[in-house]
Backbone as JSON, one array per atom type, in Angstrom:
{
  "sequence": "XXXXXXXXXXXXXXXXXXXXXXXXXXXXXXXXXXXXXXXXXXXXXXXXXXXXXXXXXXXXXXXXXXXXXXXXXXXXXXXXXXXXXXXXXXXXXXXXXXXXXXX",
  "N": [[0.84, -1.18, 0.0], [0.66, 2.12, -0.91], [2.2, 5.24, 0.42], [3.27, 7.93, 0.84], [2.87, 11.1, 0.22], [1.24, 11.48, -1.82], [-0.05, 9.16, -2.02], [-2.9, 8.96, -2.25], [-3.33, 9.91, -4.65], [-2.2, 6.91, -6.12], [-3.89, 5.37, -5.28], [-6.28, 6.29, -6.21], [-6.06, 5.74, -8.73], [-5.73, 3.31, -8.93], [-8.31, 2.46, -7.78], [-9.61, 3.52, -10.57], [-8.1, 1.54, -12.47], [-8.86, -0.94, -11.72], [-11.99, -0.7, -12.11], [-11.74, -0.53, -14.58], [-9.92, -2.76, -16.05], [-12.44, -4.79, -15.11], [-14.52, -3.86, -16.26], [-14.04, -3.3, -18.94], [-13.89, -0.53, -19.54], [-14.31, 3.6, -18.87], [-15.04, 4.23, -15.34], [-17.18, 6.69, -14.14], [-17.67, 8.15, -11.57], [-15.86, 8.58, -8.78], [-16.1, 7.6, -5.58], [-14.65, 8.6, -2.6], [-13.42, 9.12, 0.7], [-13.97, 11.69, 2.29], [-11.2, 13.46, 3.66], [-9.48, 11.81, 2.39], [-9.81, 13.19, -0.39], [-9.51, 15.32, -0.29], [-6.9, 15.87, -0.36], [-5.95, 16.37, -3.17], [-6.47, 19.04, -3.57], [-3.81, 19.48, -2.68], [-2.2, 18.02, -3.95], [-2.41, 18.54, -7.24], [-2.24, 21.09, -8.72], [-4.42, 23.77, -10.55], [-5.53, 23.47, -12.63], [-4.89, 20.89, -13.5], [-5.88, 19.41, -11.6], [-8.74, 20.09, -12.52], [-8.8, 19.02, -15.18], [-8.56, 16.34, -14.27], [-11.51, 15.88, -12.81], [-13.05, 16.6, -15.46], [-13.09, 14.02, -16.26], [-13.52, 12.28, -14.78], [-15.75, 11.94, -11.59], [-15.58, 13.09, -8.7], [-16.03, 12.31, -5.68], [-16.99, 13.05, -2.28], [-17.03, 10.67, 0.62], [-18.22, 9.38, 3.64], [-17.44, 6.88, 3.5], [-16.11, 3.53, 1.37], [-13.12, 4.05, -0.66], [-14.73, 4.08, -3.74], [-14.84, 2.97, -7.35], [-17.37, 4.1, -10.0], [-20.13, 3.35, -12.07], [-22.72, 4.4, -13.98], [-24.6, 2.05, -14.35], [-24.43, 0.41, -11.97], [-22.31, -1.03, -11.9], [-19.13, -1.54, -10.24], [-15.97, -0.64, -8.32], [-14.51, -1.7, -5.83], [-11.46, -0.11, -3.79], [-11.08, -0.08, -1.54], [-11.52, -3.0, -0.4], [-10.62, -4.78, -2.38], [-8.37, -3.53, -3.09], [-4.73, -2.92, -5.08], [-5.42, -3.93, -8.49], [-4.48, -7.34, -9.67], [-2.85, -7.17, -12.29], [-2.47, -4.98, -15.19], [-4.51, -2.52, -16.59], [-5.91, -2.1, -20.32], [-5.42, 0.7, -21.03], [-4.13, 2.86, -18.67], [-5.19, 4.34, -15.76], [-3.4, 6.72, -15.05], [-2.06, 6.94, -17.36], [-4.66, 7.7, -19.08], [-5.82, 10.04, -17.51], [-4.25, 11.85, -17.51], [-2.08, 13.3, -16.17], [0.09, 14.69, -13.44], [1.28, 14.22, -10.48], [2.27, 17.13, -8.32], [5.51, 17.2, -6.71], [6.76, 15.78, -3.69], [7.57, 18.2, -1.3]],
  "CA": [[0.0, 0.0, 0.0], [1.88, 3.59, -0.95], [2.07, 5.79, 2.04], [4.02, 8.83, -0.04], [2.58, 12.28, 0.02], [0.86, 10.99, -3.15], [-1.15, 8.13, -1.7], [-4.52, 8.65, -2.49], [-3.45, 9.35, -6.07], [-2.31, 5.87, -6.6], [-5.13, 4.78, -5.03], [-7.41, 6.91, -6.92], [-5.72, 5.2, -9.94], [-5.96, 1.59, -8.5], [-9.36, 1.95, -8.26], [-10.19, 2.91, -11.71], [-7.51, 0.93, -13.5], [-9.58, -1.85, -11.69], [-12.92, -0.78, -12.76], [-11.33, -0.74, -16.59], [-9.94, -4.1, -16.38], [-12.87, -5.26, -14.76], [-15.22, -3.82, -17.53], [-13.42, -2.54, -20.35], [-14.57, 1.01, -19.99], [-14.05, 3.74, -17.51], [-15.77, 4.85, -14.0], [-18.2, 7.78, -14.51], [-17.49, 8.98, -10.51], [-14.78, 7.75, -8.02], [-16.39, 8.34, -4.45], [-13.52, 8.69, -1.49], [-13.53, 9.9, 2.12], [-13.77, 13.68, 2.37], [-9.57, 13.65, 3.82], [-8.69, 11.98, 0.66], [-10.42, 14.14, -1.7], [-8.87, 17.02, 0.28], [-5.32, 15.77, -0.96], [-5.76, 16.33, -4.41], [-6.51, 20.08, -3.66], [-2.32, 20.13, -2.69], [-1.37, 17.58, -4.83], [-2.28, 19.07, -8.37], [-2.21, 22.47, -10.01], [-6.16, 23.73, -10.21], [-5.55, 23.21, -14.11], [-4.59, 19.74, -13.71], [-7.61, 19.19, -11.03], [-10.03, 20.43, -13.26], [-8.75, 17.63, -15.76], [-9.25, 14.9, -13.76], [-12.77, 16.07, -12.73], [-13.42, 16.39, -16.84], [-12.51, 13.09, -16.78], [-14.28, 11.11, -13.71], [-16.24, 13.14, -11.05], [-14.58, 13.01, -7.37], [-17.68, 12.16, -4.5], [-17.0, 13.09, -0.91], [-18.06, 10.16, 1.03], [-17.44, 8.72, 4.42], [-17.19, 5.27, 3.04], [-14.31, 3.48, 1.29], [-12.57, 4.47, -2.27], [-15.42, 2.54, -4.82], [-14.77, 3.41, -8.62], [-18.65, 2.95, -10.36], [-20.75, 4.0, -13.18], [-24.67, 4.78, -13.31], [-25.36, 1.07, -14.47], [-24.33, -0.01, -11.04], [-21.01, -1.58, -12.19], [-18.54, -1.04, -9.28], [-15.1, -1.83, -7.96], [-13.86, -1.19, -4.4], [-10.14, -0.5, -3.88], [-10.48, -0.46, -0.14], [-11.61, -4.1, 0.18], [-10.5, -5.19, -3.17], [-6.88, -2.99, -3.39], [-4.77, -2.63, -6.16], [-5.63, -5.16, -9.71], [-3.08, -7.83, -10.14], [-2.34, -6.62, -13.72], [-2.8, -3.06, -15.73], [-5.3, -2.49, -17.9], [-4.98, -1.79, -21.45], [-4.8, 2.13, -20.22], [-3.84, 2.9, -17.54], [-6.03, 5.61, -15.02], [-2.4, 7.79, -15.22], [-2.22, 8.12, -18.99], [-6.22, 8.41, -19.11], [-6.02, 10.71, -16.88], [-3.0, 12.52, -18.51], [-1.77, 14.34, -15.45], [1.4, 13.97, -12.7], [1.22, 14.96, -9.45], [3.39, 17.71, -7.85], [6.67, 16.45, -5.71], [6.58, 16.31, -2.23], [8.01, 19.32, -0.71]],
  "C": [[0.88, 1.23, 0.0], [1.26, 4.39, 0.4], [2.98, 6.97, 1.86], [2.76, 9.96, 0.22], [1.57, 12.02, -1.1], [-0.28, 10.05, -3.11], [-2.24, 8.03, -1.96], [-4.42, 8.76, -4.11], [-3.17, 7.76, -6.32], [-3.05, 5.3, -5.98], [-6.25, 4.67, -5.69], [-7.23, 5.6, -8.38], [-5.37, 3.38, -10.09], [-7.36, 1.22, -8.87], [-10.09, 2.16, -9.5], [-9.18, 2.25, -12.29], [-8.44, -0.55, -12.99], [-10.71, -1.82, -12.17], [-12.34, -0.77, -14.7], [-10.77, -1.97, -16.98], [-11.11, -4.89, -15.8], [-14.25, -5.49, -16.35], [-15.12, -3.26, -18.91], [-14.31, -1.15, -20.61], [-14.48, 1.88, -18.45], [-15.03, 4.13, -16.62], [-16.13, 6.4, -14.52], [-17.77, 8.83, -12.66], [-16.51, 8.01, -9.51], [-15.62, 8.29, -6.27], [-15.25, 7.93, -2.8], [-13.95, 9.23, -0.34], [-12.9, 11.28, 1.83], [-11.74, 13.48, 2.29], [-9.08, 12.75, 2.96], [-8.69, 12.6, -0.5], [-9.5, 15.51, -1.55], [-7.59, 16.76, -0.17], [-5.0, 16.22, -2.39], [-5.98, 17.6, -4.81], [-4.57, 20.81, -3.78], [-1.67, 19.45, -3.54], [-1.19, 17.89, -6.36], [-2.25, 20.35, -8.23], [-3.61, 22.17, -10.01], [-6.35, 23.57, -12.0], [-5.64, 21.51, -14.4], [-5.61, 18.74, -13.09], [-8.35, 19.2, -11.91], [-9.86, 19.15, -14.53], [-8.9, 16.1, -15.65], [-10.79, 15.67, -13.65], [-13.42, 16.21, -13.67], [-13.72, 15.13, -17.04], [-13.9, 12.07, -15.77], [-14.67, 12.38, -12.51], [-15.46, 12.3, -9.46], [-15.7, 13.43, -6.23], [-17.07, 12.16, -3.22], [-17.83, 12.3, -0.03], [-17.41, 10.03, 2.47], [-16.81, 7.08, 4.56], [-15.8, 4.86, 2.59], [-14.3, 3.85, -0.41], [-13.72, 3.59, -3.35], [-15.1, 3.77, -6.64], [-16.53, 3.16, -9.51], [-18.76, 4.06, -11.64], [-22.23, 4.52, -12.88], [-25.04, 3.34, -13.68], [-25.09, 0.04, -13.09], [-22.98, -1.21, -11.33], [-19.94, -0.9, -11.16], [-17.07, -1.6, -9.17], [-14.37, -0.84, -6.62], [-12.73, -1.14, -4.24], [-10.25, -0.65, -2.51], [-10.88, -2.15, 0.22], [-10.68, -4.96, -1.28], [-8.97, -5.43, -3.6], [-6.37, -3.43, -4.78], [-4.84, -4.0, -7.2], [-4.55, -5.88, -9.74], [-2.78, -7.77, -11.53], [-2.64, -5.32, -14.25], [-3.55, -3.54, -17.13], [-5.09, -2.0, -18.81], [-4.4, -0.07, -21.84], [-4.51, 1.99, -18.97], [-4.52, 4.39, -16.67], [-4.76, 6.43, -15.61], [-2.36, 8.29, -16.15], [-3.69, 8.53, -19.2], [-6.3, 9.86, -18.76], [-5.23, 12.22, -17.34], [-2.26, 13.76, -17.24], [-0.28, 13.42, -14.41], [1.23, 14.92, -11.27], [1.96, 15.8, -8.7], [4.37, 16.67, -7.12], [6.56, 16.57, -4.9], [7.91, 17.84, -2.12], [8.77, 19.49, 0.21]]
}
């Protein structure tokens, strides 16, 4: 499990690279606990934010990380964690972004 300044991105990007190998297509909303969502305010650029959120919408929950769609297609990284293989994208290039450096 990463544990880097960064952590919830490769999380973020666990759980959809799992929903995309799961169903060959990607997650419509990623829903996280509020204090992970809040990381991604220091970890991108508000240019680079706004590109993910183009991309997949970012749900403040108290629950755990689930990647889904609207047809009720789901995939949990907190019980599930990360896919044992990479799908034929990958969330990172999808996503097309890099996260600042720690500091």
């Amino acid at each position: 499990m990463p544990n880097g300044h960064d952590k919830n991105w490769f999380r973020l990007c666990g759980a959809i690279d799992g929903f995309r190998l799961r169903y060959g297509r990607w997650p419509v909303r990623v829903r996280m606990h509020r204090l992970s969502l809040q990381d991604f305010g220091y970890l991108f650029t508000e240019q680079d934010y706004a590109l993910i959120k183009a991309k997949v919408e970012l749900v403040s929950c108290e629950g755990p990380m689930i990647a889904e769609d609207d047809s009720g297609a789901s995939y949990n990284y907190s019980t599930e964690g990360f896919p044992d293989r990479a799908p034929d994208v990958r969330a990172k290039d999808w996503l097309g972004v890099t996260p600042r450096p720690e500091e």
